[in-house]
C-alpha positions in Angstrom: 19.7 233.5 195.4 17.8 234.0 198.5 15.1 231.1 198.1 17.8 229.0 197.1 20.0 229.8 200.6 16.6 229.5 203.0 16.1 226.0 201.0 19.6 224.8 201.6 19.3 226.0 205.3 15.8 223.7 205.5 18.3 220.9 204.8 18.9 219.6 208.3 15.5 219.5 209.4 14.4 217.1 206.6 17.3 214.5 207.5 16.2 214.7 211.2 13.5 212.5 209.3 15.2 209.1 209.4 13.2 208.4 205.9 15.6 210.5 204.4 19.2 210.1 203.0 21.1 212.9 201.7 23.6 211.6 199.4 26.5 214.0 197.9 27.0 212.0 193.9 30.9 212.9 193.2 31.2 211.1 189.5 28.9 210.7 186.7 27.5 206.9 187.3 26.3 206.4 183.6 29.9 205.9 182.9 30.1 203.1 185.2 28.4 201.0 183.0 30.6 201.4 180.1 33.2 200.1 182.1 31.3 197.0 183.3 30.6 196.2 179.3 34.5 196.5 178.8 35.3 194.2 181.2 33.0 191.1 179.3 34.3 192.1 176.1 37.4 191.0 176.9 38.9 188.0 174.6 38.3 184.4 175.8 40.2 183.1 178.3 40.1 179.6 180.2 42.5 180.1 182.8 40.4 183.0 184.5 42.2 186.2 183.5 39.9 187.6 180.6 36.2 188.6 181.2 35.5 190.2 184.5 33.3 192.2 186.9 35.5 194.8 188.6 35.3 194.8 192.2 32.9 197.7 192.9 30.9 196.4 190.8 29.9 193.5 192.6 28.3 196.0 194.9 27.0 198.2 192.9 22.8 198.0 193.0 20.3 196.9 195.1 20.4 193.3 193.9 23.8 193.1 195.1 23.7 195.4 198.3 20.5 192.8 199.6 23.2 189.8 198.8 26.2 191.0 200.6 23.9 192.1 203.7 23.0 188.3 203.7 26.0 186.9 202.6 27.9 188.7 205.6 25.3 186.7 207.9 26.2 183.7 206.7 27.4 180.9 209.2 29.3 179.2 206.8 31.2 182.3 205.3 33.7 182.7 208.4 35.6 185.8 206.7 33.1 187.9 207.1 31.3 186.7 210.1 34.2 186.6 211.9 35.7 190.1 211.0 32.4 191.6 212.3 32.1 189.7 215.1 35.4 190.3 216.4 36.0 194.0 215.3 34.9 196.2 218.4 37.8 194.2 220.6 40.4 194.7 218.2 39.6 198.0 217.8 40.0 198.8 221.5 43.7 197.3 220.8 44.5 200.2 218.5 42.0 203.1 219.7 44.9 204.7 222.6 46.3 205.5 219.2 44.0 207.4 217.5 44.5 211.3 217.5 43.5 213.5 220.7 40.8 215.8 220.3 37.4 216.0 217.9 37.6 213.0 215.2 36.6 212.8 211.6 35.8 209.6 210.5 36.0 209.6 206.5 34.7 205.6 205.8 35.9 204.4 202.2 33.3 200.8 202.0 31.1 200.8 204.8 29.7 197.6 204.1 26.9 196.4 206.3 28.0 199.4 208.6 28.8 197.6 211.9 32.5 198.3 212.0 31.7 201.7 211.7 29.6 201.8 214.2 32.1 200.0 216.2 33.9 203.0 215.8 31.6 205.8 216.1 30.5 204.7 219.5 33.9 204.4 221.0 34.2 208.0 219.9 30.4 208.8 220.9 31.2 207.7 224.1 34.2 210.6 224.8 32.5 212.9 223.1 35.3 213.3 220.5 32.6 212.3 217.5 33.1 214.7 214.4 31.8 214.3 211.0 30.9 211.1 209.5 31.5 210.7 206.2 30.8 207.2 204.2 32.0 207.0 201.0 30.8 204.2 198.2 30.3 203.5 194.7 27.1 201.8 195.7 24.1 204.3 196.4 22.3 201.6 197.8 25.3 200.4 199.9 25.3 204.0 201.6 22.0 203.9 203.1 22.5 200.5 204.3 25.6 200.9 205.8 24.7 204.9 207.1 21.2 203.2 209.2 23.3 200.5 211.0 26.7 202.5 211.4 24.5 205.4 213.2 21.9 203.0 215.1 21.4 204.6 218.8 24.0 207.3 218.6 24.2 210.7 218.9 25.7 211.9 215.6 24.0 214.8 214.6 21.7 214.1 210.8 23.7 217.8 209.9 27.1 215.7 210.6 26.6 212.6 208.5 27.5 213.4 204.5 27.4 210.3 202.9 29.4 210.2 199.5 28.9 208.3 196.4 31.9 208.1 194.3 34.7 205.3 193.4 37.7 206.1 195.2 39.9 203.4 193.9 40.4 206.7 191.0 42.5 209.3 191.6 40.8 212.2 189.7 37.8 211.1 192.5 40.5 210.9 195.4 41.5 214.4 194.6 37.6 215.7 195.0 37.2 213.6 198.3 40.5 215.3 199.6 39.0 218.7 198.9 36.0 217.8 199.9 37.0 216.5 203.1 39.6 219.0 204.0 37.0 222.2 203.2 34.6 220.3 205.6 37.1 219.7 208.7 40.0 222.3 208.5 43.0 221.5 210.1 41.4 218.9 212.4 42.4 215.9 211.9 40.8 212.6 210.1 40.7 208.9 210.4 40.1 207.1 207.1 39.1 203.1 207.4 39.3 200.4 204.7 37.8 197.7 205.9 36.5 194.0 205.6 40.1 193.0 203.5 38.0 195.7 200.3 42.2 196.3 199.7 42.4 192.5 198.6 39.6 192.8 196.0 41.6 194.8 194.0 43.9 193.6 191.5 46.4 197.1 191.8 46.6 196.3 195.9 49.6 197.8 196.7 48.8 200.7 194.2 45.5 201.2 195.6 46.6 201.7 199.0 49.7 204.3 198.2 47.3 206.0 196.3 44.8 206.6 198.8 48.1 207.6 201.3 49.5 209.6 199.2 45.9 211.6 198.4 44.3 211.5 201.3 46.8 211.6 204.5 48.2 214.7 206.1 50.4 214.3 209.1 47.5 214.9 211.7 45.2 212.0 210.1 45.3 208.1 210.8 44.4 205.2 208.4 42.4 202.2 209.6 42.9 198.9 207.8 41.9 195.7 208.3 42.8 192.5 205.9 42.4 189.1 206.0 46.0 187.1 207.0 47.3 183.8 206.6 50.4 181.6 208.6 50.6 179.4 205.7 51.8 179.7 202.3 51.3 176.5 200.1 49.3 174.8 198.0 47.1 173.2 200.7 46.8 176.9 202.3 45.7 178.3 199.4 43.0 175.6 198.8 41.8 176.1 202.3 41.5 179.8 201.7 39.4 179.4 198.7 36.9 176.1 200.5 36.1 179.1 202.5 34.4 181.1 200.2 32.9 177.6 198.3 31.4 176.7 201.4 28.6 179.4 201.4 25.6 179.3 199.8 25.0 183.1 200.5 28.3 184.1 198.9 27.7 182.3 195.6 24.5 184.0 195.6 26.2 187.2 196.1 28.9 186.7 193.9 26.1 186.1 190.8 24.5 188.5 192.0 26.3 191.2 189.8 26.2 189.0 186.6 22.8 188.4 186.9 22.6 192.2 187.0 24.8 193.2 183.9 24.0 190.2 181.7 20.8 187.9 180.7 22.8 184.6 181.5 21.2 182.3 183.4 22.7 181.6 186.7 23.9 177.6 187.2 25.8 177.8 190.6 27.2 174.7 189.8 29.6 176.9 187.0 30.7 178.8 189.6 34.7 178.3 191.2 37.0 179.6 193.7 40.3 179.1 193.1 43.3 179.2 195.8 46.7 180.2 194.0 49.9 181.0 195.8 50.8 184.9 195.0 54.6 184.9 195.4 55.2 185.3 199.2 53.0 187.4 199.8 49.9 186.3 199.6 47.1 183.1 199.3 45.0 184.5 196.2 41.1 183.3 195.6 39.7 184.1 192.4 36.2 183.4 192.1 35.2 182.4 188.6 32.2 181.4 186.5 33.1 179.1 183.5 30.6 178.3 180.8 30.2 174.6 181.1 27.4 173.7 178.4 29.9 172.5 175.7 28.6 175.3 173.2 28.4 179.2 172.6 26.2 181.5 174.2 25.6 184.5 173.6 25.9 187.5 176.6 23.2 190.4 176.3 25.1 193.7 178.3 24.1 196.5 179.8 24.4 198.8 176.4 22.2 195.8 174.9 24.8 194.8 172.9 25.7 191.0 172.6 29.3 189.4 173.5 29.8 185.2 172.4 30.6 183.3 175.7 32.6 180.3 174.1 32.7 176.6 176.0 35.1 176.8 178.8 35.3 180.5 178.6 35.2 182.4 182.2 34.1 185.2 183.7 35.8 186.4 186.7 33.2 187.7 189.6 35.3 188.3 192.6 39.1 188.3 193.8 41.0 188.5 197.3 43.7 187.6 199.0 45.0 186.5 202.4 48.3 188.2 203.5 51.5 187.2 205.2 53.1 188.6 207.1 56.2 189.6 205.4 53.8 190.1 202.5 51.9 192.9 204.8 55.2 194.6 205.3 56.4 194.9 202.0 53.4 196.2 201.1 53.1 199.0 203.9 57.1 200.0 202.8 55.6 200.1 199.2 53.0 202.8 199.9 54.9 204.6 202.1 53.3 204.5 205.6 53.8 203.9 208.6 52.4 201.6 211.7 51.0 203.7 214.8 49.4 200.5 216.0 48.2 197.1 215.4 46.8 194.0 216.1 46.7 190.2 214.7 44.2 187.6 215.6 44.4 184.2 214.5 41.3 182.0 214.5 39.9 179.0 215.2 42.4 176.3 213.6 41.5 172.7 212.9 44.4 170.4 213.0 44.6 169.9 209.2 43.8 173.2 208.2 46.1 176.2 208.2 46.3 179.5 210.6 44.0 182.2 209.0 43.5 185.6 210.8 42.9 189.2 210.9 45.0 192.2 211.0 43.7 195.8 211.9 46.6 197.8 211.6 46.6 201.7 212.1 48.5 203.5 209.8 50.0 206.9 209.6 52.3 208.7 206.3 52.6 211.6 204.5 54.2 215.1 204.4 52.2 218.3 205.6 49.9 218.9 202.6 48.8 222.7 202.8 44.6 222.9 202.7 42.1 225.2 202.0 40.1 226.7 205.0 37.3 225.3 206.5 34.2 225.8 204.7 30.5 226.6 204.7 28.5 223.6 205.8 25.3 223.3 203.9 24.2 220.6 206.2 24.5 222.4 209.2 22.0 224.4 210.9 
């Protein structure tokens, strides 16, 4: 017991070693790929709404992490470019709002990792920076997203506990909560979900009073950003999905994942995105890949089992929405929380082309959940 305490104590002078990434693995992964083999095996469907790669899965890997990174550089990918370029002064609308006092910042998606360094260097520059704690179902995503997020700051190795785990599942939720809450005490926690991640997921509204409901107490705040939109028609929605069409690096990233689950070979010219109207309260683009070579193939998966891919069958890679505004609302009454701030930008509008933007909204909920005490630290000195 006493070897096993002096090695744990040896822990925070190995990640003063940037080389190193200590990563805390919340879920068994192997599992993961069983439900990446379910998704093809779903019947045939032409219209879009059979096979498919869930959304964390199109990060999940190193294939894929190495596509987003350059996808999110992409000139002619504006959704991404744009929300990254733009976030540190929309953040600065919002920050007054943020809690007095020593912040936690608890990161569910870090991406690329500039929004949160955005974030952490606002706080840095206070001194009000607490724990940092990324959370992904990406490995890979982690360590990309932890060496930009802490580039030039002064966050102590010992206060950065990076977190693999999907937290779109509640059994996980309910580990991060006691995770989180053991690590900080009573102090309290802003949580971010950002890059529109909400409108990859199909459950949207579910997702997000999920993550309210699990992870909120009183003291804490929740940082979200999505993508929003002025229009709501058929023209709008065909705008929204020319966006994501127009980029070479995002149909690269988008195969990325079923180059990575399947033996298929990639013709980018099979790939869609389509712009649907989602009631009023959202443009919905659904990126799809449709077997176009008038015959049957044959999938190999993960588990090396085989799956028929029939003519005009599809394969659904990716999915996201842009919001309205009354859309946004419902949605925040739907979860049950609150705004404590928020800010919408619209950008750059051609004449002919509708009024897409941003929203970062700050977001608060949730009764007084009672938590354990703070805990040991391993990572600490």
């Amino acid at each position: 017991m006493a070897e096993r305490d002096q090695a744990v104590q040896r822990i925070p002078g190995i990640l003063r070693d940037t080389g190193w990434t200590v990563v805390l693995v919340g879920e068994e992964q192997s599992g993961k790929l069983a439900q990446v083999t379910a998704g093809l095996r779903r019947e045939p469907d032409p219209s879009g709404s059979g096979k498919l790669i869930t959304s964390g899965f199109s990060y999940w890997g190193l294939e894929s992490t190495v596509a987003w990174a350059h996808a999110c550089n992409d000139l002619y990918y504006p959704v991404m470019r744009e929300s990254i370029g733009s976030f540190s002064r929309r953040l600065r609308a919002v920050a007054d709002r943020l809690p007095a006092g020593p912040l936690h910042y608890v990161s569910l998606g870090p991406g690329t990792g500039q929004k949160d360094q955005a974030l952490l260097r606002y706080l840095d520059r206070q001194g009000r920076t607490g724990y940092y704690i990324p959370v992904d179902v990406s490995a890979e995503m982690l360590r990309l997203g932890q060496r930009e997020a802490l580039e030039h700051l002064h966050v102590p190795p010992a206060d950065v506990l990076p977190v693999q785990l999907d937290f779109s599942l509640p059994a996980n939720l309910d580990r991060l909560s006691t995770l989180v809450r053991r690590v900080v005490g009573d102090e309290p926690v802003v949580y971010s979900l950002l890059g529109n991640t909400l409108a990859n997921f199909d459950s949207d509204t579910q997702l997000l009073t999920l993550l309210a409901e699990k992870l909120l107490r009183p003291q804490d705040r929740f940082l979200l950003e999505v993508a929003s939109t002025a229009g709501q028609d058929e023209q709008a929605a065909r705008a929204a999905a020319q966006e994501y069409e127009n980029s070479p690096r995002f149909r690269e990233f988008v195969t990325s994942a079923l180059m990575q689950y399947t033996d298929l070979q990639i013709d980018l010219n099979s790939l869609t995105c389509e712009g649907l109207v989602e009631d009023d309260r959202a443009l919905l683009v659904r990126v799809v890949y449709r077997n176009r070579t008038g015959g049957t193939l044959e999938l190999t998966l993960p588990d090396r089992s085989t799956v028929l891919f029939p003519d005009q069958d599809t394969i659904r890679l990716y999915l996201s929405r842009k919001y309205t505004r009354a859309g946004l609302a419902k949605m925040l009454v739907d979860a049950r929380v609150s705004k404590a701030g928020e800010t919408h930008e619209v950008g750059h509008t051609a004449f002919d082309r509708p009024a897409f933007g941003l929203a970062l909204l700050l977001l608060q909920g949730g009764e007084a959940v009672p938590g354990p005490a703070t805990g040991p630290n391993p990572f600490r000195d």
